[in-house]
LOPADO-5282 format. One record per residue (C-alpha): residue in three letters; x, y, z negated. Coordinates in steps of 0.5 Angstrom, whole numbers, padded with zeros to 4 digits, always signed. Example, Ala and Ser with C-alpha at 12.3 -4.5 7.8 and 13.67 -1.06 7.14 Angstrom:
REM residues 2
ALA+0025-0009-0016SER+0027-0002-0014
//
This chain:
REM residues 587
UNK+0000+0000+0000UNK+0003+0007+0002UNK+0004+0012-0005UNK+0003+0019-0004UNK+0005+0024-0010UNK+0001+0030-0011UNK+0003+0035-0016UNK+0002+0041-0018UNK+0006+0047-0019UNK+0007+0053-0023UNK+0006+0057-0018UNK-0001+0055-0017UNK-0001+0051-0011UNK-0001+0043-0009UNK+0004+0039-0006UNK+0003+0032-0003UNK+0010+0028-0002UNK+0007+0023+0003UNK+0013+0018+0008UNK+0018+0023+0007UNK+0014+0029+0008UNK+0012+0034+0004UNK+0006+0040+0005UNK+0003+0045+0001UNK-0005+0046-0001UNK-0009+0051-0005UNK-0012+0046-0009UNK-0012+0039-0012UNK-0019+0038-0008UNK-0016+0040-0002UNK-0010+0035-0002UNK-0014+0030-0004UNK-0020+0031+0001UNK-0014+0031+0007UNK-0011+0025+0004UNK-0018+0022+0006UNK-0018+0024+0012UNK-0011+0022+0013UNK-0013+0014+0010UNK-0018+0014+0015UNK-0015+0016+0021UNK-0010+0012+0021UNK-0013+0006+0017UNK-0009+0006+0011UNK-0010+0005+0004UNK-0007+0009-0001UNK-0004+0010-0008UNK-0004+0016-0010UNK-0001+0020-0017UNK-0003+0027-0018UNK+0002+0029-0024UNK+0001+0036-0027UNK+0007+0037-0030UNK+0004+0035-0037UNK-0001+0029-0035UNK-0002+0024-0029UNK-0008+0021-0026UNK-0007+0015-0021UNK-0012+0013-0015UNK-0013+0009-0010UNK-0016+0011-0004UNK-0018+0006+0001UNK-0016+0005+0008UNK-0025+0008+0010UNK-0022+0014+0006UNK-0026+0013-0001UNK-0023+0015-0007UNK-0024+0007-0010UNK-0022+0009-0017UNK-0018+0013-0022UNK-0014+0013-0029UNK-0011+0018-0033UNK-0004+0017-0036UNK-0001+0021-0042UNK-0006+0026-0044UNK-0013+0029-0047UNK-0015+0032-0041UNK-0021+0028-0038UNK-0026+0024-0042UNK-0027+0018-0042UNK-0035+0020-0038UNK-0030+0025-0034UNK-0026+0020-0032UNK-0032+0015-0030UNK-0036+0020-0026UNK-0029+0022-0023UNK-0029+0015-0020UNK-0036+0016-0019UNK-0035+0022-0015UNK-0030+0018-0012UNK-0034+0013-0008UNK-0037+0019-0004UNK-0031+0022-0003UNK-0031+0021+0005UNK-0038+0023+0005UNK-0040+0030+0005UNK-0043+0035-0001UNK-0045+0042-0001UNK-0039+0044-0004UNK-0047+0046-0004UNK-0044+0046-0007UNK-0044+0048-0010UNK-0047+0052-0011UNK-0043+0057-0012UNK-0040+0055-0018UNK-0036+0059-0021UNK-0031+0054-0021UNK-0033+0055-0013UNK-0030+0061-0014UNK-0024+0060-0017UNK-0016+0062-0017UNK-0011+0057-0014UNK-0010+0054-0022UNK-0017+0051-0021UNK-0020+0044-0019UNK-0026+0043-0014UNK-0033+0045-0015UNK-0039+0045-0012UNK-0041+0044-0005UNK-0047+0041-0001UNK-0049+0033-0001UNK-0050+0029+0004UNK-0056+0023+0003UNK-0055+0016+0003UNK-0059+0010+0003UNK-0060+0005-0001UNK-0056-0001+0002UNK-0052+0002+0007UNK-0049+0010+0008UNK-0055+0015+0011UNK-0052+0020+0017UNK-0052+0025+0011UNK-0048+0021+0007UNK-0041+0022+0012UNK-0040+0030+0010UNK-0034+0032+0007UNK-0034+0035+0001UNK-0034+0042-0006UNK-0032+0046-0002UNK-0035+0043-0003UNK-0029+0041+0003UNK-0026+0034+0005UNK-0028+0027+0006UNK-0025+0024+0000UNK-0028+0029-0005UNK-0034+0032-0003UNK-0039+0027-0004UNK-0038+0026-0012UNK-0046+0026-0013UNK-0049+0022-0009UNK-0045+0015-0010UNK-0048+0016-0017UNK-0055+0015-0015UNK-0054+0010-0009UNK-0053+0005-0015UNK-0061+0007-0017UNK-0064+0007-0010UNK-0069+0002-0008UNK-0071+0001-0001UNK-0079+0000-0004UNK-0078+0007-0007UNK-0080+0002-0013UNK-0077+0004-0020UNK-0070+0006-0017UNK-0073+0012-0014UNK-0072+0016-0010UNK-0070+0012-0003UNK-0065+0017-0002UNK-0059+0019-0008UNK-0062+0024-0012UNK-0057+0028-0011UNK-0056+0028-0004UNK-0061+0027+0002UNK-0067+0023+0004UNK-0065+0016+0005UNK-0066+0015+0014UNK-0070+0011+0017UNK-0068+0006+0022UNK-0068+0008+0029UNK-0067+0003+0035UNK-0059+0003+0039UNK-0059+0007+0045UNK-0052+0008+0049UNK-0052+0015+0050UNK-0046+0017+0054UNK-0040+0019+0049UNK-0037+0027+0050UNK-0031+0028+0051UNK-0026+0031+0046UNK-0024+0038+0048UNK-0018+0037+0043UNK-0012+0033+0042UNK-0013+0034+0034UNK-0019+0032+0031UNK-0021+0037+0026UNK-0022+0031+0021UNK-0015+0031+0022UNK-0014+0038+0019UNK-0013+0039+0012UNK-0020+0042+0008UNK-0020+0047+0003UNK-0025+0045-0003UNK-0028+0049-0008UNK-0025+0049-0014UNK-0028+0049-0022UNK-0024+0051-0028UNK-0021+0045-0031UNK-0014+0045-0032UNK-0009+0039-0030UNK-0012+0032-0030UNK-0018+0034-0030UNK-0018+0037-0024UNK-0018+0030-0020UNK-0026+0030-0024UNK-0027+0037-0021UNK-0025+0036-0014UNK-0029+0030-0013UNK-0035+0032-0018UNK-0036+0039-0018UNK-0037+0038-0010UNK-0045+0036-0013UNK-0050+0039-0009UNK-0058+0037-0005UNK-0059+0038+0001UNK-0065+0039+0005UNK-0068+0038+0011UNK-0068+0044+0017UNK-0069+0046+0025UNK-0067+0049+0031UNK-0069+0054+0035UNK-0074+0054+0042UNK-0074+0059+0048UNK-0078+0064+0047UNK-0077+0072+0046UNK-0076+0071+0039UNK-0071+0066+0039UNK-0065+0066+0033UNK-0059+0067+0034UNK-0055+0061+0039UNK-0048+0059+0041UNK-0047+0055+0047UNK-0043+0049+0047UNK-0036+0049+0048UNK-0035+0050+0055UNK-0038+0057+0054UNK-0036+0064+0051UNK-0037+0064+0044UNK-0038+0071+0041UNK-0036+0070+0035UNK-0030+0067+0036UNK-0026+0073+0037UNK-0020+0073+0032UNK-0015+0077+0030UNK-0009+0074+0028UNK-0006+0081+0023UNK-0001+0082+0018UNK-0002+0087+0011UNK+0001+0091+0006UNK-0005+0090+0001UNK-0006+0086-0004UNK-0012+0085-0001UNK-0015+0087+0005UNK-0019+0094+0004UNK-0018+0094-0003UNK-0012+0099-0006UNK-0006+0097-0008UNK-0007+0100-0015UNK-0010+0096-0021UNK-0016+0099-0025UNK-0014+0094-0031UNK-0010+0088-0032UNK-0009+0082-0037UNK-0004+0078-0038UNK-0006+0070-0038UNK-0002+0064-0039UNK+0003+0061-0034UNK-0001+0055-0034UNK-0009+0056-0035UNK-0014+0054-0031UNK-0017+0061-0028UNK-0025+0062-0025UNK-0027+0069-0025UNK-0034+0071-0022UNK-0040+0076-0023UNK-0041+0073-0030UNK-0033+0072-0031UNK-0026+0071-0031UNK-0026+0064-0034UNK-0019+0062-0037UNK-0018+0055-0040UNK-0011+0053-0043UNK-0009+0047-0047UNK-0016+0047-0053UNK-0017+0055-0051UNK-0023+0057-0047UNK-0023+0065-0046UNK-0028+0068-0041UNK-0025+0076-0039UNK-0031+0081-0038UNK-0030+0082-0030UNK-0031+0089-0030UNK-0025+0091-0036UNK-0021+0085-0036UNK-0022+0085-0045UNK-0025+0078-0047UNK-0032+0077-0048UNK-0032+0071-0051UNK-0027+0065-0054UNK-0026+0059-0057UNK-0023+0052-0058UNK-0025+0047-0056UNK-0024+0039-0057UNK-0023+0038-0048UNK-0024+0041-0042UNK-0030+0043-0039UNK-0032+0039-0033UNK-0036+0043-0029UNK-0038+0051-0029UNK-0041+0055-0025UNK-0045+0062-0024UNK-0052+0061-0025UNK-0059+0064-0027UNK-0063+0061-0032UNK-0071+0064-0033UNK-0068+0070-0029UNK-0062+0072-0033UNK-0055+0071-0030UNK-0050+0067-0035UNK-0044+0063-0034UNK-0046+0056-0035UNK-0040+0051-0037UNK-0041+0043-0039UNK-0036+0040-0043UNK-0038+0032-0044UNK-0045+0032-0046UNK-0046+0040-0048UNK-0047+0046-0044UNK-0045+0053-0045UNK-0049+0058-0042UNK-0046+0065-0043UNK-0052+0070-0041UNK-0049+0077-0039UNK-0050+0082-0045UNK-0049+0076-0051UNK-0042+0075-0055UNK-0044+0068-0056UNK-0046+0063-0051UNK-0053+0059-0052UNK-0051+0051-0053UNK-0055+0045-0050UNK-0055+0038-0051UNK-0055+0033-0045UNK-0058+0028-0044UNK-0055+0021-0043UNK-0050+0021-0038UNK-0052+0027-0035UNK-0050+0030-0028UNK-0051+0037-0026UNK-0051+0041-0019UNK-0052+0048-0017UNK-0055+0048-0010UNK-0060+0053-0012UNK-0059+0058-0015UNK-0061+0055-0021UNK-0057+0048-0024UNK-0061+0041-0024UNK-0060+0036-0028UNK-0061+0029-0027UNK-0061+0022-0032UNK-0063+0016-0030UNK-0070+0017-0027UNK-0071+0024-0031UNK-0070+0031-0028UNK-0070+0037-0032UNK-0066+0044-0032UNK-0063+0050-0037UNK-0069+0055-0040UNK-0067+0060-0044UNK-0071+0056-0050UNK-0066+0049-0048UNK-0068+0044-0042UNK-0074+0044-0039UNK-0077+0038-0037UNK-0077+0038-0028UNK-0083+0034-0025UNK-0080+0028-0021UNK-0082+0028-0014UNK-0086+0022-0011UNK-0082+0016-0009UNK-0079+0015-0003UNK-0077+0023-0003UNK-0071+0027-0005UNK-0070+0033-0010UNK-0065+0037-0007UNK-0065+0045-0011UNK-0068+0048-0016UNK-0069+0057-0015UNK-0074+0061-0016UNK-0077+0056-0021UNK-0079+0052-0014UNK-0076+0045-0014UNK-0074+0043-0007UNK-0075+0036-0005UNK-0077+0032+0001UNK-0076+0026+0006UNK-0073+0024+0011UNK-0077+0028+0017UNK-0080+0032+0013UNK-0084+0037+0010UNK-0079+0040+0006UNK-0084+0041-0002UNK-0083+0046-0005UNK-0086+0045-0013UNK-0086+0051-0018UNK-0084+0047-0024UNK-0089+0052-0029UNK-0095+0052-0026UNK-0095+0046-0022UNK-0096+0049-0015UNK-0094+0046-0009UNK-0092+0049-0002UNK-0091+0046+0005UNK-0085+0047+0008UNK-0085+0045+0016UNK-0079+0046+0019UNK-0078+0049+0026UNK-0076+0043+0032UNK-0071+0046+0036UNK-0073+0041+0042UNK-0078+0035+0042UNK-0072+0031+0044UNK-0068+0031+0038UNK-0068+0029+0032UNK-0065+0030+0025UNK-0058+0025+0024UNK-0057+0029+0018UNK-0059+0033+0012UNK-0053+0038+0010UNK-0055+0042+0004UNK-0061+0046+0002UNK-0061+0052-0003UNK-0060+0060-0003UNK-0066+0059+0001UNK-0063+0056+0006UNK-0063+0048+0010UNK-0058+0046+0014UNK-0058+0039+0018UNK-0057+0037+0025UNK-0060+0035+0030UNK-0058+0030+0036UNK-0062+0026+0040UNK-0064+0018+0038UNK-0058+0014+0037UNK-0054+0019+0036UNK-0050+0019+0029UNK-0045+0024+0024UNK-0039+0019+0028UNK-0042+0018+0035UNK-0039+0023+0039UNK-0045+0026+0041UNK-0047+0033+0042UNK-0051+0036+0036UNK-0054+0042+0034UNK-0053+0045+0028UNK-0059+0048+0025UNK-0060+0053+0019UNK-0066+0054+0017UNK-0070+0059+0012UNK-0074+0056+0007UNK-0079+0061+0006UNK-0083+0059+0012UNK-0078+0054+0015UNK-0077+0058+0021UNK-0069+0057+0025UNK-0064+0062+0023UNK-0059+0060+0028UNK-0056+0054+0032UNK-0050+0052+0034UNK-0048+0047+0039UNK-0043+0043+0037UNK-0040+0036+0037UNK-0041+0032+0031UNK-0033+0031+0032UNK-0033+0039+0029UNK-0038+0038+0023UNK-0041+0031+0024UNK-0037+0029+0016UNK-0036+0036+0015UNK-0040+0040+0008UNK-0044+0046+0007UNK-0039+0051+0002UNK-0042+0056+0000UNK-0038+0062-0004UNK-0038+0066-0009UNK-0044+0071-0010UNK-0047+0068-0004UNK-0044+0073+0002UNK-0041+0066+0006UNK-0041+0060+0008UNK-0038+0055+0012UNK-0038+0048+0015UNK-0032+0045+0019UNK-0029+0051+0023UNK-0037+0055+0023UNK-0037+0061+0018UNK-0044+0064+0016UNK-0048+0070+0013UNK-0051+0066+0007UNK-0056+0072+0006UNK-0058+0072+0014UNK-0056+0065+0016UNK-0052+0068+0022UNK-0046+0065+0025UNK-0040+0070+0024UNK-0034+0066+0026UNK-0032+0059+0030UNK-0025+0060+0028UNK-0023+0052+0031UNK-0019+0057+0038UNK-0015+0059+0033UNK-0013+0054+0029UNK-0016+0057+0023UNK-0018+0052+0017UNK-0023+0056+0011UNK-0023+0055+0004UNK-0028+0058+0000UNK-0031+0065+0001UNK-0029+0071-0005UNK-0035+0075-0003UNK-0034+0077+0004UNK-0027+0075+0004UNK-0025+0069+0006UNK-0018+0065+0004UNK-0015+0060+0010UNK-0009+0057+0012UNK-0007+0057+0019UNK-0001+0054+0023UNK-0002+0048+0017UNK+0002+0052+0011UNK+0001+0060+0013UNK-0004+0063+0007UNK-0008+0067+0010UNK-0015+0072+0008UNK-0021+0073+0014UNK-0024+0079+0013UNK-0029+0081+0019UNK-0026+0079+0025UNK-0018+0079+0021UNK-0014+0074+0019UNK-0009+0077+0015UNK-0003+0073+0013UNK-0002+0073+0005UNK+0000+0069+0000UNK-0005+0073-0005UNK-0008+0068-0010UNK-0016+0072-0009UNK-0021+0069-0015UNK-0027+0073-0013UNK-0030+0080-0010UNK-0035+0082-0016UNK-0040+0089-0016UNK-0042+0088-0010UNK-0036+0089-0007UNK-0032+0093-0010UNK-0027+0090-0013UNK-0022+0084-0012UNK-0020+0079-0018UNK-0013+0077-0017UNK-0009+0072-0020UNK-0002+0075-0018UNK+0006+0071-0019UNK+0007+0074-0027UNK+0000+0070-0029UNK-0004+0076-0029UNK-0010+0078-0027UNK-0012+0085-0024UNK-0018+0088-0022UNK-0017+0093-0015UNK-0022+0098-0012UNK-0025+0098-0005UNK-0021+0103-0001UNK-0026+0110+0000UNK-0025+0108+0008UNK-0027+0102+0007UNK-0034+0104+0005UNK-0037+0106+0012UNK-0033+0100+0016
//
């Protein structure tokens, strides 16, 4: 079996020595995803220790790319229920979740310390893997670590939609009807290297040393749920064409900078000094630190500390949320939560139930144990009605729990007053059908869509399609192969502004495509508010900025105050807060 070694250095990235070779990643996620990715393509299964400097984990991956299992060395880390959802998480490694994804966690906003975090789920079947399920993950994001949450649920899945409800995993999409073969011709590739070639860049979530392993998998959690594509009429959305044709939203600009951060000046309004080796997430709600048994969380707008503790071991999923319509920042250690509403100087704590695993699709957080699903209320948990069998719970926002079957509607529940809407999604053409449900939550679905006997693998031509699920209208369409997306996830970022998926970057708010960086050799991490990390030419750090990909090594964390400000961990283990340029206002 072929070792690898992924460590992680003091300078906040992660290195993969692999045959005599060594690379650089952002994050741990993303060097496990591109390991997936590598065991797949070339058939090989791998031996793999992540080694943090003070702890070690050991996993294996198999030659498929599935993180089969995992163990920890030398440390306190992880839990022993971190390390069994980790091994979980594992076994959906090479599908896809909505790193979703989550959601954006906080975690999923983090600085290059962190681990992995929330991404969009992919859906599985009971027995064998759904369409859905070949997603790569967090953001959540790679093959290998994206599809934590599903593999949970398949276990409990029944084919009868019996007492193993539901027919998909919870945690993912709707389980996919067998359909009859039907040889379709094959499109030929357009590129010597396929994008599963390139490494993903995931989510990351708080979590410092081995418990990034946990996260990078784990947090990647998210439901997804079913969309369309649009029809030719004069109010047809918004459609890029196939490969053959000009994409308008490829124009990219390879530039280099002087700022720390794009459009932002160069001298900080605060600053605070943070531990070499902390785990750091910052957000709208927060800057999170995590050191040894300290758990501290900044106030993004002055940089003093809000709120610390000690703690017993490391949160294994954060994330910023909204409960009963207040912000908060919301944490799981084991089986507690923390949830630290905005104004408060002391979280409000809650007790999970047993094996408890948690996601943030919607703008709120499910959470799901056994059969029961139940979310976070400003009095404790609230117990969520379980949608009928044979259908999948996907998201929960707006108190409406989003759920569905396979072909749809999509249901929208309100879990207060009991009522219940129909959501019937826009088809883009009668000829096709949906192969996948990617993601759904911020008030959008994203699946795809080919014609019969086309799957997340098969070569065919696909349409991406966003959808609204205010009334289940086509936001935009993509053409596309599943080459590019067809195991790829849906990120979403920090504050809700992008998302992306393989090399397609979204408006989240409007559901438009913004760019197809693919010509350029440009690979996305996950969005700071309008700003999104990326690497080019393999090991070139960069930020994409509008229609600028600047070449920079800054550690962005987040962009917060609608734009404002950018949080930046920097070389010295500090945190600043730069302003927005005057000029940057009216561009």
């Amino acid at each position: 079996m072929t070792r690898a070694l992924i460590s992680v250095s003091d300078d906040g990235f992660t290195y993969i020595s692999l045959n005599g070779a060594t690379s650089r990643y952002s994050d741990t996620g993303q060097a496990i995803a591109y390991l997936g990715d590598y065991a797949r393509e070339t058939a090989t299964a791998l031996s793999v220790t992540i080694d943090d400097g003070v702890k070690k984990a050991e996993v294996s991956i198999d030659e498929n790319g599935k993180l089969a299992s995992s163990s920890a060395r030398a440390g306190s880390g992880a839990s022993a229920e971190s390390d069994a959802e980790a091994t979980d998480s594992a076994d959906r490694a090479d599908q896809r979740t909505d790193a979703e994804a989550t959601a954006s966690a906080a975690g999923t906003q983090p600085s290059a310390a962190s681990g992995s975090s929330q991404t969009a789920d992919p859906s599985e079947s009971t027995e064998q893997p759904t369409p859905a399920e070949s997603s790569d993950g967090s953001e959540s994001s790679g093959d290998a670590a994206g599809a934590a949450e599903a593999a949970d649920g398949s276990a409990e899945a029944t084919a009868d939609g019996g007492e193993g409800y539901p027919l998909g995993t919870p945690f993912s999409g709707p389980a996919a009807p067998a359909a009859p073969k039907v040889k379709k011709t094959r499109v030929r590739k357009h590129s010597k290297r396929s994008p599963r070639n390139r490494p993903q860049r995931l989510k990351k979530i708080t979590v410092p040393g081995l418990v990034l392993i946990g996260l990078a998998i784990l947090m990647i959690g998210a439901f997804v749920v079913p969309n369309i594509v649009p029809v030719d009429s004069s109010e047809t959305p918004q459609t890029i064409g196939s490969e053959q044709q000009l994409n308008p939203a490829s124009e990219l600009s390879v530039d280099d900078t002087d700022d720390v951060v794009p459009g932002f000046d160069n001298s900080p309004i605060w600053e605070t000094e943070v531990p070499k080796r902390a785990s750091v997430t910052a957000s709208d709600r927060g800057v999170l630190l995590v050191y040894k048994n300290r758990l501290e969380v900044l106030d993004a707008d002055t940089g003093k500390t809000r709120y610390k503790t000690t703690i017993d071991e490391a949160p294994t999923f954060a994330v910023d949320t909204v409960i009963d319509g207040q912000p908060a920042l919301l944490w799981q250690s084991g089986d507690t939560a923390e949830a630290l509403f905005d104004g408060e100087k002391e979280p409000k704590s809650y007790q999970l139930p047993q094996d408890a695993r948690i996601t943030s699709a919607g703008k709120s957080v499910l959470i799901k144990s056994g059969n029961q699903l139940s979310t976070f209320s400003t009095d404790g948990l609230e117990n969520v009605p379980t949608p009928k069998a044979g259908s999948t719970p996907m998201a929960i926002e707006n108190d409406e729990l989003y759920s569905s079957d396979w072909n749809g509607p999509v249901k929208a529940k309100n879990v207060k007053t009991g009522e219940e809407r129909s959501i019937e999604l826009e088809r883009p053409a009668d000829e096709l059908q949906i192969i996948d449900w990617i993601s759904a939550g911020h008030g959008k679905a994203i699946t795809l869509w080919g014609e019969q006997g086309a799957s997340t693998n098969s070569g065919h031509r696909i349409q991406l399609v966003v959808h609204s699920l205010d009334d289940g209208s086509i936001l935009s369409t993509v053409t596309t192969t599943t080459d590019i997306v067809g195991e790829k996830s849906w990120v979403r970022g920090q504050a809700g502004e992008r998302a992306y998926i393989g090399p397609y970057l979204f408006d989240l708010r409007s559901g438009l495509l913004l760019t197809d960086v693919s010509s350029r050799d440009v690979h996305l991490s996950e969005p700071r508010g309008n700003i999104v990390p990326c690497t080019m030419d393999t090991n070139t750090s960069c930020l994409l900025a509008g229609k600028h990909a600047f070449k920079t090594d800054t550690d962005l964390l987040a962009v917060v105050n609608d734009g404002e400000e950018a949080l930046v961990l920097e070389d010295d283990s500090t945190v600043r807060a730069y302003p927005k340029k005057s000029d940057s206002h009216d561009r």
